[in-house]
C-alpha positions as CSV (number, residue, x, y, z in Angstrom):
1,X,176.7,8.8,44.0
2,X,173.2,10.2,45.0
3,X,171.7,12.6,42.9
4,X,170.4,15.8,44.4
5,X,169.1,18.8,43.1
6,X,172.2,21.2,42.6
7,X,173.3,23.0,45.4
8,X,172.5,19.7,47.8
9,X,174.9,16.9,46.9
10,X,175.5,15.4,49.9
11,X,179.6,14.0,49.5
12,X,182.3,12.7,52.0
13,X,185.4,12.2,50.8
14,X,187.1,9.3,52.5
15,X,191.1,8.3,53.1
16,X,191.1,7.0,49.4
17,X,190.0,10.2,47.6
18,X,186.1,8.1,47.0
19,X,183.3,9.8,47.2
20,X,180.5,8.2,49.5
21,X,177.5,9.2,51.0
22,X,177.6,11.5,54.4
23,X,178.3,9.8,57.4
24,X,175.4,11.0,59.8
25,X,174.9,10.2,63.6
26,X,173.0,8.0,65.1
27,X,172.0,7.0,68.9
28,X,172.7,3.2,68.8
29,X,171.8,2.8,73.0
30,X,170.1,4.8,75.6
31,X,170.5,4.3,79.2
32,X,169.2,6.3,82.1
33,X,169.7,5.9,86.3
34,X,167.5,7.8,88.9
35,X,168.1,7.6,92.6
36,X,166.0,5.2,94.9
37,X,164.5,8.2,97.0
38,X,161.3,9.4,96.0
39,X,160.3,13.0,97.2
40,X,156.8,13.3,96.8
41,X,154.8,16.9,96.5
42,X,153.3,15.5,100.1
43,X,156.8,15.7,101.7
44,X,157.5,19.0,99.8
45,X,154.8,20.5,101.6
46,X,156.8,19.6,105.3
47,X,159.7,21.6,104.2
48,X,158.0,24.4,102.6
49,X,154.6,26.6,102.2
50,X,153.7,24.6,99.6
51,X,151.2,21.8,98.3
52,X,150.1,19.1,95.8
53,X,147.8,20.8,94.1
54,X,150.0,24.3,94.1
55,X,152.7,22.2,92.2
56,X,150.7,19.9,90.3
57,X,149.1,23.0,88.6
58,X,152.2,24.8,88.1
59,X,154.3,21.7,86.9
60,X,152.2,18.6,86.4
61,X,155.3,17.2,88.4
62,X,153.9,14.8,91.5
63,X,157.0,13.4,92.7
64,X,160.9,14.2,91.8
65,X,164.2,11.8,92.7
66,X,167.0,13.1,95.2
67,X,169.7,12.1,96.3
68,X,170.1,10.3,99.9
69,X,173.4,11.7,101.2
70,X,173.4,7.8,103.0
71,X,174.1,6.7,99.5
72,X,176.7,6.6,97.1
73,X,174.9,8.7,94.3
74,X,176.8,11.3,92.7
75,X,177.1,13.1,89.3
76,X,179.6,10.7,88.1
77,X,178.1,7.3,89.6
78,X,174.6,7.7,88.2
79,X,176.6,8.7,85.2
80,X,178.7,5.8,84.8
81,X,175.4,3.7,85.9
82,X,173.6,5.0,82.7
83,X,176.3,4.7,80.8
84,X,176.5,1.1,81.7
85,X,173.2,0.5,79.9
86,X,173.6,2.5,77.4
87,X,176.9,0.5,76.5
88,X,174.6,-2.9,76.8
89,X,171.9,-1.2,74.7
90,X,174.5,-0.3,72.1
91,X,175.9,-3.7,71.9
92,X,179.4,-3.0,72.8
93,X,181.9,-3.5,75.8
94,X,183.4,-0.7,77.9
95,X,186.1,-1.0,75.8
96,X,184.9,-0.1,72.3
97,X,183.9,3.6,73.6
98,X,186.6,5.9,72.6
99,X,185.8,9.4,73.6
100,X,183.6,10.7,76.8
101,X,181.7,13.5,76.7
102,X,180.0,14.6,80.3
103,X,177.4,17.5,80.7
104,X,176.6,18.8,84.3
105,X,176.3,21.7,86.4
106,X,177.0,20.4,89.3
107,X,180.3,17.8,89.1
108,X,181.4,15.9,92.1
109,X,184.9,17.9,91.9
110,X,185.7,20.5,90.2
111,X,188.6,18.5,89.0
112,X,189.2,16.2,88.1
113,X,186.0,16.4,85.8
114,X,183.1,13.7,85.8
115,X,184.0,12.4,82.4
116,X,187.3,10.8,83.8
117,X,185.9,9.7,86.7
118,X,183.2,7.7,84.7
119,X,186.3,6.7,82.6
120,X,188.1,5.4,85.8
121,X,184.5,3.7,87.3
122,X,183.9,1.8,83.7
123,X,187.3,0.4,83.5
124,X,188.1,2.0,80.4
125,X,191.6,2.7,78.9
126,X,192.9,6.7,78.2
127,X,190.9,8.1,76.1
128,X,189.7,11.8,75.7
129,X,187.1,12.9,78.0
130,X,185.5,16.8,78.1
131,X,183.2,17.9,80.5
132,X,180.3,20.4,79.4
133,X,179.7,23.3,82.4
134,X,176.0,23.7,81.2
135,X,173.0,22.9,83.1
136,X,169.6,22.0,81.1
137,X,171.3,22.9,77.4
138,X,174.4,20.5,78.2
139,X,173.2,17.4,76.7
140,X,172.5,19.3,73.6
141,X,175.7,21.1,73.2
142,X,177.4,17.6,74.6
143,X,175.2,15.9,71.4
144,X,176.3,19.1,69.2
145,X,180.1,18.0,69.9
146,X,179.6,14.3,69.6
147,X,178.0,14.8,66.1
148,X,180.5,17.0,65.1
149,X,183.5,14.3,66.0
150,X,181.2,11.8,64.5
151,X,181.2,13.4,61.0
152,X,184.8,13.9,61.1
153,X,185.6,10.3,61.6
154,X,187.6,11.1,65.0
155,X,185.4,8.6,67.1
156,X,183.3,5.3,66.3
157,X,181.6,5.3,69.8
158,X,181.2,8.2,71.8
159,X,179.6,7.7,74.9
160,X,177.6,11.0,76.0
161,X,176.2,11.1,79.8
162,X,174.2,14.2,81.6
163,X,173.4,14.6,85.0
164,X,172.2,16.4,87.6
165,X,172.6,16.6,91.2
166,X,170.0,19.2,91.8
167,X,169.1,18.4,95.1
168,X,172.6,19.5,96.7
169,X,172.4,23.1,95.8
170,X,168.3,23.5,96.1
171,X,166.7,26.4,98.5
172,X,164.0,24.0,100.1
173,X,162.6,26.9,102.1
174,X,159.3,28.5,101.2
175,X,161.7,31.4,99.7
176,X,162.9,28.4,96.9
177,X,159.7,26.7,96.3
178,X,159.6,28.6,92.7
179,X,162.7,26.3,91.7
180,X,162.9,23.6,93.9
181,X,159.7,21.7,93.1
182,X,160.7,21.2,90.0
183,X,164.2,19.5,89.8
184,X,165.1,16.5,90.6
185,X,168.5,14.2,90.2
186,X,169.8,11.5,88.1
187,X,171.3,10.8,84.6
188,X,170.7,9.9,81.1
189,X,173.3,8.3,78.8
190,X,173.6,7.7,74.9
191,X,176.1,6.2,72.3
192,X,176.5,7.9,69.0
193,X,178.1,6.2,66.7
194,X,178.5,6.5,62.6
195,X,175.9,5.8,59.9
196,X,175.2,6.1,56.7
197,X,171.7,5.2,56.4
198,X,169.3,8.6,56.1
């Protein structure tokens, strides 16, 4: 048992009635996807009164990633294409993830949800997958959940994805350009999985 002062002992009691230390969270992969088209300040400027320097003061941004509507890109497929390295970058197989947590304001369908969908596109077996409606806080309520079933021992490998497509539901008039110079689309992806290292 670690010794703490009184009032922080830090205990988990396991299926044997032992007392161990904590089981925390941690992020054993990352993996992230952006779309191939590049929208540049520049090309901002053609669809709007707008300009480099006008953005690059207000944001720092220069250039953002959207969607081509000739691709495939969606929510759930630049999802599942993070996912995919975060999976490799966690050292694990499809397989081994057994819960899905998706965070995104703008899903491909309003159902079925983007979790299953990333489910279906990875191959994966039925397991429980809950979608997050929430835009720019989603991850972090997504990563609230996921540490949550962590701690409880539900899951060993949760597999958390965000993302965005922005560029769909953008006003890329002059009336917009407060907003939509600053978003762009794509995802991010993590693993969490149990530790007990501080």
């Amino acid at each position: 048992i670690n010794h703490y002062p009184l009032g922080f002992q830090r205990f988990r009691l396991n299926l044997y009635g032992n007392i161990s230390d904590m089981i925390r969270t941690k992020i054993g992969g990352t993996g992230h996807y952006v779309p191939e088209n590049v929208v540049t300040n520049d090309d901002l400027s053609k669809m709007m009164e707008t300009n480099d320097a006008w953005i690059q003061e207000r944001t720092g941004i220069k250039e953002r990633r959207w969607i081509d509507p000739k691709t495939d890109d969606s929510p759930s497929t630049m999802g599942t294409k993070a996912a995919r390295m975060a999976i490799k970058n966690a050292g694990i197989t499809p397989e081994d993830v057994d819960f899905i947590i998706f965070a995104t304001l703008s899903p491909d369908y309003y159902f079925p949800g983007p979790g299953v969908m990333v489910q279906e596109q990875l191959g994966i077996s039925t397991i429980g997958a809950l979608d997050v409606r929430n835009q720019c806080s989603g991850f972090l309520y997504g990563l609230s959940v996921g540490d949550a079933f962590i701690k409880a021992g539900t899951y060993k490998n949760i597999l958390l994805i965000g993302a965005e497509n922005h560029s769909g539901g953008l006003d890329k008039t002059t009336r917009g350009r407060g907003v939509s110079v600053i978003f762009g689309d794509g995802a991010g992806a993590v693993v969490l999985q149990p530790t007990e290292a501080d």
